[in-house]
NUVEXLUM-347600 format. One line per 2 residues: their letters; for each residue y, z, x of C-alpha. Coordinates in nm, 4 decimals, always signed. Example, Ala and Ser with C-alpha at 12.3 -4.5 7.8 and 13.67 -1.06 7.14 Angstrom:
2
as	-0.4500:+0.7800:+1.2300 | -0.1060:+0.7140:+1.3670
% end
This chain:
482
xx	+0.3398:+1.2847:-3.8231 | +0.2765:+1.4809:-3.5751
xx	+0.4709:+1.3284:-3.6496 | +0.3747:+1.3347:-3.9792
xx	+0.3353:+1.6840:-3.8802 | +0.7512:+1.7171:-3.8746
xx	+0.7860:+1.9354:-4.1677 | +0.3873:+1.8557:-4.3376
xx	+0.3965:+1.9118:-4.6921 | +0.0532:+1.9707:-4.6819
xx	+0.2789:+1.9572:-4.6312 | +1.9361:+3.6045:-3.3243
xx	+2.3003:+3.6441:-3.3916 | +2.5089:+3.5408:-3.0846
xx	+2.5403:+3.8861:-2.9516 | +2.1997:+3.9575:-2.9668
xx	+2.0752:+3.7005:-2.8088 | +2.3007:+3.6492:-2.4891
xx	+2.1891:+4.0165:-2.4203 | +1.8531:+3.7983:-2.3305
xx	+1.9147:+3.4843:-2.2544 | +2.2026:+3.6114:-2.0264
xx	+1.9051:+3.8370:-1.8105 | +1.8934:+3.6263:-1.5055
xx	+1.5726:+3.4289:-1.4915 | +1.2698:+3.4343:-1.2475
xx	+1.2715:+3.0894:-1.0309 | +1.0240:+2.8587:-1.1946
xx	+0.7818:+2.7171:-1.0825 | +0.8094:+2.3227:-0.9895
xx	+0.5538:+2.1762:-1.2756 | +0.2365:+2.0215:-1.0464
xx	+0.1958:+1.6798:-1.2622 | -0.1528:+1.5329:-1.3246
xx	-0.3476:+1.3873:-1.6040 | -0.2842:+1.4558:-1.9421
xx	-0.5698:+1.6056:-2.1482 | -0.7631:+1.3364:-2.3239
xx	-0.6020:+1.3992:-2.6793 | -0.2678:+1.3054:-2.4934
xx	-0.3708:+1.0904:-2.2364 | -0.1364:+0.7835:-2.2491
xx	-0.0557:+0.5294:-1.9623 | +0.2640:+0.6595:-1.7247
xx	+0.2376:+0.9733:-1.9280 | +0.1750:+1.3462:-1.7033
xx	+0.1089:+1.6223:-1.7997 | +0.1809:+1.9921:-1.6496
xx	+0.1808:+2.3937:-1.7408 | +0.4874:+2.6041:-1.6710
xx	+0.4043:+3.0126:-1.7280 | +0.6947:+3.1768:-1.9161
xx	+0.7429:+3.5527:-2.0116 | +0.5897:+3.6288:-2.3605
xx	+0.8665:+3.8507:-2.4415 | +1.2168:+3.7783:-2.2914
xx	+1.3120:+4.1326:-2.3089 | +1.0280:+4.2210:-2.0074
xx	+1.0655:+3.8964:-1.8003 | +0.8477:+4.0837:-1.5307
xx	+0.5878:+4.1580:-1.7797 | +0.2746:+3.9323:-1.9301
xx	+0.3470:+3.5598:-1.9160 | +0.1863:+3.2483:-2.1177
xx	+0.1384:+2.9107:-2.0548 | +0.3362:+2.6281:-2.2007
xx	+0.2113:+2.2531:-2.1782 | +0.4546:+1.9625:-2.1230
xx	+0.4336:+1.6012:-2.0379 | +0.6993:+1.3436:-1.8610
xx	+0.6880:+1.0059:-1.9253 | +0.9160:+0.8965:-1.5905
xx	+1.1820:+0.6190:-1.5710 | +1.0925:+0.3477:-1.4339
xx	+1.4509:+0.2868:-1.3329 | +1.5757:+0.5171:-1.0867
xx	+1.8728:+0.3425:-1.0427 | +1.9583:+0.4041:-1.3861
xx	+1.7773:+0.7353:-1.4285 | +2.0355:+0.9835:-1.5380
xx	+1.8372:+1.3408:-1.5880 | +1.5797:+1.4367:-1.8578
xx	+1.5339:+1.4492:-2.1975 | +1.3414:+1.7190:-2.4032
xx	+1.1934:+1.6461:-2.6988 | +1.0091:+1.7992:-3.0063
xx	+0.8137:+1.6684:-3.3278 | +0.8896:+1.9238:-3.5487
xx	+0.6953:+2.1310:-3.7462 | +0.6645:+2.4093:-3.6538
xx	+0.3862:+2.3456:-3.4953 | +0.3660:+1.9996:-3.4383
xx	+0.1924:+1.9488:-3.0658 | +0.4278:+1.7439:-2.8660
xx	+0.2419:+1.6401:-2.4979 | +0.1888:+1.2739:-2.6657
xx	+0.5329:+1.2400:-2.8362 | +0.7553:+1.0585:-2.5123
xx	+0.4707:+0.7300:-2.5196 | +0.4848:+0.7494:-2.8894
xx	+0.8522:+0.6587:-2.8559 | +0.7972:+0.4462:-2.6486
xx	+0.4957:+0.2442:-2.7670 | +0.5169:+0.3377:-3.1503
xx	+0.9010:+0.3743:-3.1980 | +1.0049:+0.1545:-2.9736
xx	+1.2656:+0.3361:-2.8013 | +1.4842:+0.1322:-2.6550
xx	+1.4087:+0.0276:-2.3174 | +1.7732:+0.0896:-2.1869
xx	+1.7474:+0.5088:-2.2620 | +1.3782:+0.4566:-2.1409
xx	+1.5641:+0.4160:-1.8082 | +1.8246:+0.6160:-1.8203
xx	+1.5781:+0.9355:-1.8632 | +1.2587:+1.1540:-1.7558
xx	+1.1278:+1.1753:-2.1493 | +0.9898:+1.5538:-2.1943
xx	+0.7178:+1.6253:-2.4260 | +0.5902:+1.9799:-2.4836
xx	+0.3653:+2.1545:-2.6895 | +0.5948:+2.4834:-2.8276
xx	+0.4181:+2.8335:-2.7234 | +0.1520:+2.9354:-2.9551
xx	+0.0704:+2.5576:-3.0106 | -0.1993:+2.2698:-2.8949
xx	-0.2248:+2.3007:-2.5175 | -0.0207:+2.5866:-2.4301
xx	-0.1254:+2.9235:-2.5236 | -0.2401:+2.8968:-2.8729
xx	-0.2148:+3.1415:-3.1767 | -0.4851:+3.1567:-3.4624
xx	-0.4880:+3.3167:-3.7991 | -0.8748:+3.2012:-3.8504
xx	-0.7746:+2.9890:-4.1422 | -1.0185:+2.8089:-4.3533
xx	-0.9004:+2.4628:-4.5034 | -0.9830:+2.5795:-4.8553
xx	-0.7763:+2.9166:-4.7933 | -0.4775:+2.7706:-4.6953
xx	-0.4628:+2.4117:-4.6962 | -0.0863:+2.3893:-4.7602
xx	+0.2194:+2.4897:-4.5795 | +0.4012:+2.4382:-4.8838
xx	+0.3167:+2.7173:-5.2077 | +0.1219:+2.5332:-5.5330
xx	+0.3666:+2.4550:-5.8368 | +0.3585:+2.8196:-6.0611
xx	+0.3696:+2.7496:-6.3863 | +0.3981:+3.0790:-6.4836
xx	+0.4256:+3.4265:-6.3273 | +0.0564:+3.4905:-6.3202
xx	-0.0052:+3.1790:-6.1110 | +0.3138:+3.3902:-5.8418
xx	+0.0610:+3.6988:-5.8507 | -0.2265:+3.4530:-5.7438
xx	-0.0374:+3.2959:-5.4974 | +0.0857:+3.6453:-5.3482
xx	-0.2973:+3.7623:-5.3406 | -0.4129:+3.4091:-5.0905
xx	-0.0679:+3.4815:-4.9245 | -0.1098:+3.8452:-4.8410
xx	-0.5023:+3.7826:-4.7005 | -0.3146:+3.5178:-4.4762
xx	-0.1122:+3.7274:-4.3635 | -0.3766:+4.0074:-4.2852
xx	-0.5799:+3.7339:-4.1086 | -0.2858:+3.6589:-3.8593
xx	-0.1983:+4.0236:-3.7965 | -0.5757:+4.0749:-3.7006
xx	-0.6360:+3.7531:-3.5101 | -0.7514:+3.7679:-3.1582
xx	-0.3883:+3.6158:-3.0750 | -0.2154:+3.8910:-3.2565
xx	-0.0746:+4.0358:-2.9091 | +0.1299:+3.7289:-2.9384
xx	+0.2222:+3.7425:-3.2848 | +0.6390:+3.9087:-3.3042
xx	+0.7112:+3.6608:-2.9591 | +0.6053:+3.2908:-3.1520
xx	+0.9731:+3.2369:-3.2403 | +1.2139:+2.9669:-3.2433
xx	+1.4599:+3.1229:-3.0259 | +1.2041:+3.1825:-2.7231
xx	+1.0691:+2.8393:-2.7851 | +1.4409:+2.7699:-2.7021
xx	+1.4055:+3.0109:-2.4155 | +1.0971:+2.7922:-2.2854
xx	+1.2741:+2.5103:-2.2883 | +1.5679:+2.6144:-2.0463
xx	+1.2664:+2.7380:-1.8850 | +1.1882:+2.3656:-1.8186
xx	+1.4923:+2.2519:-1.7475 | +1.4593:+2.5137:-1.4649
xx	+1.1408:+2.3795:-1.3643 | +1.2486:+2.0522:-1.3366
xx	+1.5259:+2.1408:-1.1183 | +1.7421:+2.0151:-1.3635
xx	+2.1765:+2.1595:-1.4066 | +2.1902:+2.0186:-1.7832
xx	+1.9228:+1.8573:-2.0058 | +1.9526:+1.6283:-2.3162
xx	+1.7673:+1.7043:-2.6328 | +1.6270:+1.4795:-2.9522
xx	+1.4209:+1.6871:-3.2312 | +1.2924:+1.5693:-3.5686
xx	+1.2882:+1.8137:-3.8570 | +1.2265:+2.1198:-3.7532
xx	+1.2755:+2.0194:-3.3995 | +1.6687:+2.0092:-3.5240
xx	+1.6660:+2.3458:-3.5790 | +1.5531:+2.4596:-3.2119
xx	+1.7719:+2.1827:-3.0549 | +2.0791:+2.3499:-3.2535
xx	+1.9121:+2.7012:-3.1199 | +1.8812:+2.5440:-2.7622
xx	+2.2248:+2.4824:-2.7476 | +2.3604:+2.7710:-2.8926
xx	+2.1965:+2.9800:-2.6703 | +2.2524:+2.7535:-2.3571
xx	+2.5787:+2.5138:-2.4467 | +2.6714:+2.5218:-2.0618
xx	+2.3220:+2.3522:-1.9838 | +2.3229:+2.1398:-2.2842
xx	+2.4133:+1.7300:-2.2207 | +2.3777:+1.5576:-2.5221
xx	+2.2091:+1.6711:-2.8489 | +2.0659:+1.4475:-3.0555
xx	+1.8802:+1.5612:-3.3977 | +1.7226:+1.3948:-3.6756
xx	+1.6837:+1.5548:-4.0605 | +1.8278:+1.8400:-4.0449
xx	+1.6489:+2.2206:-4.2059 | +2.0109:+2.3533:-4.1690
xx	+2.1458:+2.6273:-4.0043 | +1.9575:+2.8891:-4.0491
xx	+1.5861:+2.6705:-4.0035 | +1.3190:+2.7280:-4.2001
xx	+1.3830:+3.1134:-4.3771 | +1.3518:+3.1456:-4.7295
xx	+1.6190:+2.9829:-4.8348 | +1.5271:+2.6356:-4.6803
xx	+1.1935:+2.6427:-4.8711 | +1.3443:+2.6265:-5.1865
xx	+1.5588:+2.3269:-5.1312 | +1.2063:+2.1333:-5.0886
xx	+1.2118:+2.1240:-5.5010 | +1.6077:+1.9600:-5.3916
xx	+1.4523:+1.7018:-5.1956 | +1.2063:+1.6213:-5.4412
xx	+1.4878:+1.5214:-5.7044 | +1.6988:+1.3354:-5.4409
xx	+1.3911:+1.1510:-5.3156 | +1.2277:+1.0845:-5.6917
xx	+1.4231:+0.8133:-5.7729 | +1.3175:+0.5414:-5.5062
xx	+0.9536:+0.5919:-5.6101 | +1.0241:+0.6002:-5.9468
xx	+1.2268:+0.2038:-5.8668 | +0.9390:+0.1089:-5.6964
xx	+0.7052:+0.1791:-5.9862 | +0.8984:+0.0565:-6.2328
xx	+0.9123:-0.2794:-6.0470 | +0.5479:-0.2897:-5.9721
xx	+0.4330:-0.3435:-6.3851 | +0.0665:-0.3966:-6.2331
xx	+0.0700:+0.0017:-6.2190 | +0.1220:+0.0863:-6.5719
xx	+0.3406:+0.3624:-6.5004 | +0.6887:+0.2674:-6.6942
xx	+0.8730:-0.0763:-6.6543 | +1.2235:+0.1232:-6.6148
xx	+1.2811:+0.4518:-6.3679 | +1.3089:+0.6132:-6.6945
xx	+0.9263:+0.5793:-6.7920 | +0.8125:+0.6329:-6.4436
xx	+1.0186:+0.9666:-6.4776 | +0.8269:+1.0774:-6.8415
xx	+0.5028:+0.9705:-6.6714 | +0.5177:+1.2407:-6.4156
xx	+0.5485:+1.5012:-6.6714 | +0.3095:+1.3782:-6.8603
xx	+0.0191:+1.3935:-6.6070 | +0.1381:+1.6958:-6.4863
xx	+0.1250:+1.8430:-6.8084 | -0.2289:+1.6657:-6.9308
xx	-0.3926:+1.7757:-6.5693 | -0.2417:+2.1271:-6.6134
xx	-0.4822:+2.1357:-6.9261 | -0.7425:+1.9113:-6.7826
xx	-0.7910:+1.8265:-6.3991 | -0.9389:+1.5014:-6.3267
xx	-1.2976:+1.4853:-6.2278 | -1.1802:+1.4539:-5.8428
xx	-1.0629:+1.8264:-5.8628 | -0.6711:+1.7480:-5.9079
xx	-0.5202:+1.9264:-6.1433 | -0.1109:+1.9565:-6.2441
xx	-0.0265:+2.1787:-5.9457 | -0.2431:+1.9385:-5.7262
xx	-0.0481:+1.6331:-5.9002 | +0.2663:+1.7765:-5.8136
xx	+0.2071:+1.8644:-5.4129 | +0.0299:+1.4970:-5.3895
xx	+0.3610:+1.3186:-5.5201 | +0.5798:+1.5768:-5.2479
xx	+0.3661:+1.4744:-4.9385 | +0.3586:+1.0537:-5.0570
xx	+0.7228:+1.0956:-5.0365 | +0.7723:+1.1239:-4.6429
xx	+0.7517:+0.7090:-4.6434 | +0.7883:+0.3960:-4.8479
xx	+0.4569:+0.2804:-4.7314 | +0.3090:+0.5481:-4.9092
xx	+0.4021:+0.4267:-5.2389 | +0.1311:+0.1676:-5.2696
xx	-0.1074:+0.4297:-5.2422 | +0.0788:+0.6972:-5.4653
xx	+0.1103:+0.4428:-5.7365 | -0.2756:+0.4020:-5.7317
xx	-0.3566:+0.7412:-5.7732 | -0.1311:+0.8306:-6.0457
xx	-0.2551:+0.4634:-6.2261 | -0.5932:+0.5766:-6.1778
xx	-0.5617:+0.9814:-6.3059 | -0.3721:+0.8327:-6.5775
xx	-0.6790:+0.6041:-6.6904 | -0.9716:+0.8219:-6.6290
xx	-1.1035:+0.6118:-6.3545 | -1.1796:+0.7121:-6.0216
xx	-0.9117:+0.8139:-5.7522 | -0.9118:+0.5023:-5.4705
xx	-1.0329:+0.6490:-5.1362 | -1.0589:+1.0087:-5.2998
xx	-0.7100:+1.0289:-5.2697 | -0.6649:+1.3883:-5.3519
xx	-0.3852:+1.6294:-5.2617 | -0.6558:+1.7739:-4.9655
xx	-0.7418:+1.4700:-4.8325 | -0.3703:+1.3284:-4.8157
xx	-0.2819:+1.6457:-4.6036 | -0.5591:+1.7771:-4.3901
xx	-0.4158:+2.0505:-4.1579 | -0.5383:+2.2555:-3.8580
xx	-0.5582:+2.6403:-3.7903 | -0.3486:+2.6403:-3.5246
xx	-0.1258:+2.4108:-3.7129 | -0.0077:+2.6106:-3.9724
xx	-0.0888:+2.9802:-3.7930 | +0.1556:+2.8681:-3.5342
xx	+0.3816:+2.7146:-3.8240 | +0.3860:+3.0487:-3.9852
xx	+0.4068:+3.2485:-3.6594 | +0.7702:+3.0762:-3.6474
xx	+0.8906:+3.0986:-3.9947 | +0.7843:+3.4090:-4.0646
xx	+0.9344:+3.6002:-3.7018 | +1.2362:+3.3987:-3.7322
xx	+1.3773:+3.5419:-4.0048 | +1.2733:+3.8665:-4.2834
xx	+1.1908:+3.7257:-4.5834 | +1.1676:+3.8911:-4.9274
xx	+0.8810:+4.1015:-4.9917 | +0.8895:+4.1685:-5.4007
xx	+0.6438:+3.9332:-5.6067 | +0.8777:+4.0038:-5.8406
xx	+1.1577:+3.8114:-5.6388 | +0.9595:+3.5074:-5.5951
xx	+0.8620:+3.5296:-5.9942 | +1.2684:+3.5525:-6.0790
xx	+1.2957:+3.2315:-5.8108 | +1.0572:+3.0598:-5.9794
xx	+1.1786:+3.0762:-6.3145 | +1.5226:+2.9550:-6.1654
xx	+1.3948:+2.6694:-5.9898 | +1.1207:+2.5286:-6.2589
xx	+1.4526:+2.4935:-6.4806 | +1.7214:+2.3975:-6.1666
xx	+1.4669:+2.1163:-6.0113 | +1.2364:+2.0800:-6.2842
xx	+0.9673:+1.8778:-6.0989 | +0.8966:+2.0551:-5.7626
xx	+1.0899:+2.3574:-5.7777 | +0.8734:+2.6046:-5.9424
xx	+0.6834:+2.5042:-5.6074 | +0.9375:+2.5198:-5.3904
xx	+1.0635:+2.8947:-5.4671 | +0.6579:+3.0467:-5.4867
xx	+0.5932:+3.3346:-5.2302 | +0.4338:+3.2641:-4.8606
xx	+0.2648:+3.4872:-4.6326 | +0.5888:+3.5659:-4.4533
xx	+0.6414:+3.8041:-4.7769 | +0.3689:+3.9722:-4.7040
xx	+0.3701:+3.9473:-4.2424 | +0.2537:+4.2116:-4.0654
xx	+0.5678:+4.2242:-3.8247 | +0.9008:+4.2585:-3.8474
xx	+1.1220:+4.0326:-3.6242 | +1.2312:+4.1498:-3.2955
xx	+1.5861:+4.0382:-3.2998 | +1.8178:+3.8708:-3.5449
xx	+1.8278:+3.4914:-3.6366 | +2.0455:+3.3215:-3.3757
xx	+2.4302:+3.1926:-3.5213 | +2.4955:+2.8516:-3.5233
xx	+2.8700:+2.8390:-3.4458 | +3.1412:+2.5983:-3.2924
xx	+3.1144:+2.7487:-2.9742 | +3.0668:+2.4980:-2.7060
xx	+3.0689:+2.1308:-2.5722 | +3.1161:+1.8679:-2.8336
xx	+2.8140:+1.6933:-2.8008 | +2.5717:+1.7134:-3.1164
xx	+2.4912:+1.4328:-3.3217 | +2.2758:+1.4968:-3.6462
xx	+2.1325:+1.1710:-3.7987 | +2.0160:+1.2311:-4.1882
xx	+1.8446:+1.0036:-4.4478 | +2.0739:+1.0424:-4.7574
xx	+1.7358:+1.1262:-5.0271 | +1.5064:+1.3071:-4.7451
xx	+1.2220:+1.5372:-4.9414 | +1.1733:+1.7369:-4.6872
xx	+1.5351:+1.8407:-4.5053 | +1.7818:+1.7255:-4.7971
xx	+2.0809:+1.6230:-4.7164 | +2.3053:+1.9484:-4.8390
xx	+2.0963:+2.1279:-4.5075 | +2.2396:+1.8596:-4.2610
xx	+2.6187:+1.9249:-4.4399 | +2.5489:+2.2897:-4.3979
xx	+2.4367:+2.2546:-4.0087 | +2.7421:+2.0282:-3.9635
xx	+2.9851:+2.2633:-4.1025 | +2.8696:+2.5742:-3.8576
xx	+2.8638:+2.3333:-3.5446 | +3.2615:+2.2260:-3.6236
xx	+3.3851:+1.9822:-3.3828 | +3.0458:+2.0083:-3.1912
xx	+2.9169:+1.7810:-3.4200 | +2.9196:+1.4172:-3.5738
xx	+2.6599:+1.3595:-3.8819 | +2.5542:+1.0078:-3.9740
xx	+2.4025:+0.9224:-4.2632 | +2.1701:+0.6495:-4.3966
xx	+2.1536:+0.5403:-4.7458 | +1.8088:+0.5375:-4.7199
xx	+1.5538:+0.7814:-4.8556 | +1.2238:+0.9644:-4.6435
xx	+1.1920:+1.1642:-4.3945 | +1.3081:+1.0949:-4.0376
xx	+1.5638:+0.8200:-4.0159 | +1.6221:+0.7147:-3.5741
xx	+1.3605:+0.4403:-3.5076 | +1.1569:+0.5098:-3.7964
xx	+1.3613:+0.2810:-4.0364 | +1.5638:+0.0043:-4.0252
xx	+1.8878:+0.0792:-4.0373 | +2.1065:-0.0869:-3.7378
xx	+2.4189:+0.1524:-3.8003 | +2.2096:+0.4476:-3.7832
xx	+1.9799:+0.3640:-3.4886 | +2.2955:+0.1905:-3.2802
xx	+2.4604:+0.4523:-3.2781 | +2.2377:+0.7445:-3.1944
xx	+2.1026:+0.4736:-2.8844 | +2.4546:+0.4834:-2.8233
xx	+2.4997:+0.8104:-2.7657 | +2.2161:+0.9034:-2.5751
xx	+2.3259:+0.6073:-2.3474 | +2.6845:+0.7013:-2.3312
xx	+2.7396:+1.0602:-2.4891 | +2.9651:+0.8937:-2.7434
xx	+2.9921:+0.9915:-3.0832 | +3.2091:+0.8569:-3.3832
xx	+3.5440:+0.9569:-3.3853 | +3.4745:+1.0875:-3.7786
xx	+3.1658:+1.1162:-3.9354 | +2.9872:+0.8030:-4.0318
xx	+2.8143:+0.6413:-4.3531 | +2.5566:+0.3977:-4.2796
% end
């Protein structure tokens, strides 16, 4: 989404970072509102540009746009300040993302009122100034490494990974490449709360968008209001670590399809969760040795399965394919792992811009190759995935100040809402974020399974009492099973 876009399985310690975000700011500029551009152009939605410093550390020094939209209470009465949002990714573009919640998600029509909804496309993304790495689709059309079933198939994955990497570092945005990072994104955004001539602001991210909330108000808990974030990466976003807990999510979220199947006979994929379970290692196996005629082999099996799981009504549609690779006959719709997960450049360039500045990831083949070998064994279906090497081994900078600390410093006002069997940002991330926030932070869960759980399932406890607390700034008293 873009939001399928969240976390698309194509799917700054403290110190450090007050010595910037303490450097007292330039006025903005008061946004000038006018029509959004035609890919975000929405009724009562406007759209604006705010220019920000590309690097904090030289505020007087080259600047870049940033693109953001407000969808306006109607209610002034009732209007109570702003709220900034983002759709995750990294990456995902974010201009259209206030009338999606309202017209898609339904957002209730009482915090409709009660706030200016803020959409924004991050820097280096969409409609603000945009990074490249001149990606093809059939060089890197996944954000998320194949399945290595061995440690030659790590060594081919390093060799597409490092020419990536090259490609980004020689881009005609590569003047912007160390500065795409999570923590300036957070910079941006007080940026906009600036603009907007706004003391505080609220927050609600998705995915990775819970990351730079918990960044935002780290770096800014005096001008945070009330922080409301959905799945969870953790506290310490997307670094290496986090990518290996997708092969996690893949276990925790296995068992609902595998209950679906089972109950659905018609698909010939096991009558008990059991089958369904032998059946997946079976055509893994038999397309490891022979891919269909579509193209898909075992590694393509495999990161088909991971991106169905995002939703139940994927299922349907899951359950076909795998009926119809297991019977020879033709895939419905050319259902392939490409096709279920097309991507843009400027998707996953900006994506990897992010990931791979926020953090310094491991740069031995021979790491990844040990990981791999301890996840194909620890999560036995995605995890040899999961733990393969990215182009961040291989990026051409280093990052320009340490990952930013997620501590219990500050106002009491986080809320993390988490799916219980979430593929994408398992649960043990959202249990890890809660434990550095302390008493900052409430996390409600949903015994439900997919990614993304306010407004996007039905779950009464869960959504009542996030609406709550954007309404009222109240939280539960303890945390909360729903």
């Amino acid at each position: 989404m873009a939001l399928r876009k969240s976390l698309l399985p194509v799917l700054v310690t403290a110190l450090a970072a007050s010595l910037v975000a303490g450097v007292p700011a330039a006025v903005a500029d008061t946004p000038s509102w006018g029509e959004c551009p035609a890919d975000a152009a929405r009724p009562g939605l406007e759209c604006a540009t705010i220019d920000v410093p590309l690097d904090y550390r030289d505020p007087g020094g080259r600047t870049i746009e940033v693109a953001i939209s407000r969808l306006a209470s109607a209610n002034p009465d009732k209007r109570r300040g702003v709220l900034l949002t983002n759709t995750g990714g990294p990456g995902g573009e974010g201009l259209l993302f206030p009338a999606i919640l309202r017209d898609n998600l339904k957002l209730p029509r009482e915090v409709l009122d009660s706030y200016d909804v803020i959409g924004m496309d991050p820097r280096g993304v969409g409609h603000s100034t945009p990074v490249t790495c001149d990606l093809k689709p059939e060089q890197w059309f996944t954000n998320i490494p194949l399945y290595a079933r061995n440690p030659a198939d790590v060594t081919a994955q390093a060799d597409q990974a490092k020419v990536v990497a090259a490609q980004c570092g020689s881009s005609a945005s590569a003047p912007l490449l160390p500065h795409i990072t999570t923590a300036n994104t957070a910079r941006d955004l007080d940026r906009v709360r600036e603009a907007l001539g706004e003391s505080t602001v609220s927050y609600f991210g998705i995915s990775y968008g819970t990351y730079l909330g918990s960044v935002y108000t780290t770096l800014f808990p005096d001008r945070s209001d009330r922080i409301l974030i959905d799945s969870a990466t953790g506290p310490d976003g997307w670094d290496a670590g986090f990518t290996r807990m997708f092969g996690e999510g893949f276990a925790d979220r296995f068992p609902d399809f595998a209950e679906f199947a089972a109950a659905h006979p018609e698909y010939g994929l096991g009558t008990t969760p059991r089958q369904v379970t032998a059946k997946y290692f079976e055509l893994a196996a038999r397309l490891d040795a022979t891919p269909s005629p579509e193209g898909v082999n075992g590694q393509l099996f495999r990161q088909l399965a991971f991106s169905k799981f995002y939703y139940d009504h994927e299922f349907p549609s899951l359950a076909e394919t795998w009926q119809a690779l297991d019977t020879g006959k033709p895939i419905p719709g050319a259902a392939t792992a490409k096709a279920a997960a097309p991507v843009t450049d400027n998707y996953l360039a900006s994506q990897l811009h992010v990931i791979c500045n926020d953090s310094d990831w491991p740069e031995a083949v021979g790491h990844y190759q040990r990981n791999v070998a301890i996840d194909r064994f620890r999560h036995p279906m995605f995890g040899a995935a999961a733990a393969n090497v990215t182009p961040c081994a291989f990026w051409p900078s280093e990052p320009v100040e340490p990952p930013v600390e997620i501590g219990e410093d500050g106002p009491a006002n986080v809320l993390i809402v988490q799916n219980l069997r979430d593929p994408a940002t398992p649960l043990s991330g959202a249990k890890k974020l809660r434990r550095a926030f302390g008493d900052r932070a409430r996390l409600v869960t949903a015994d439900q399974g997919g990614h993304l759980a306010y407004l996007y399932l039905d779950n009464r406890c869960a959504n009542d009492l996030a609406t709550n607390f954007l309404l009222t700034g109240q939280r539960p008293a303890h945390d909360q099973a729903c």
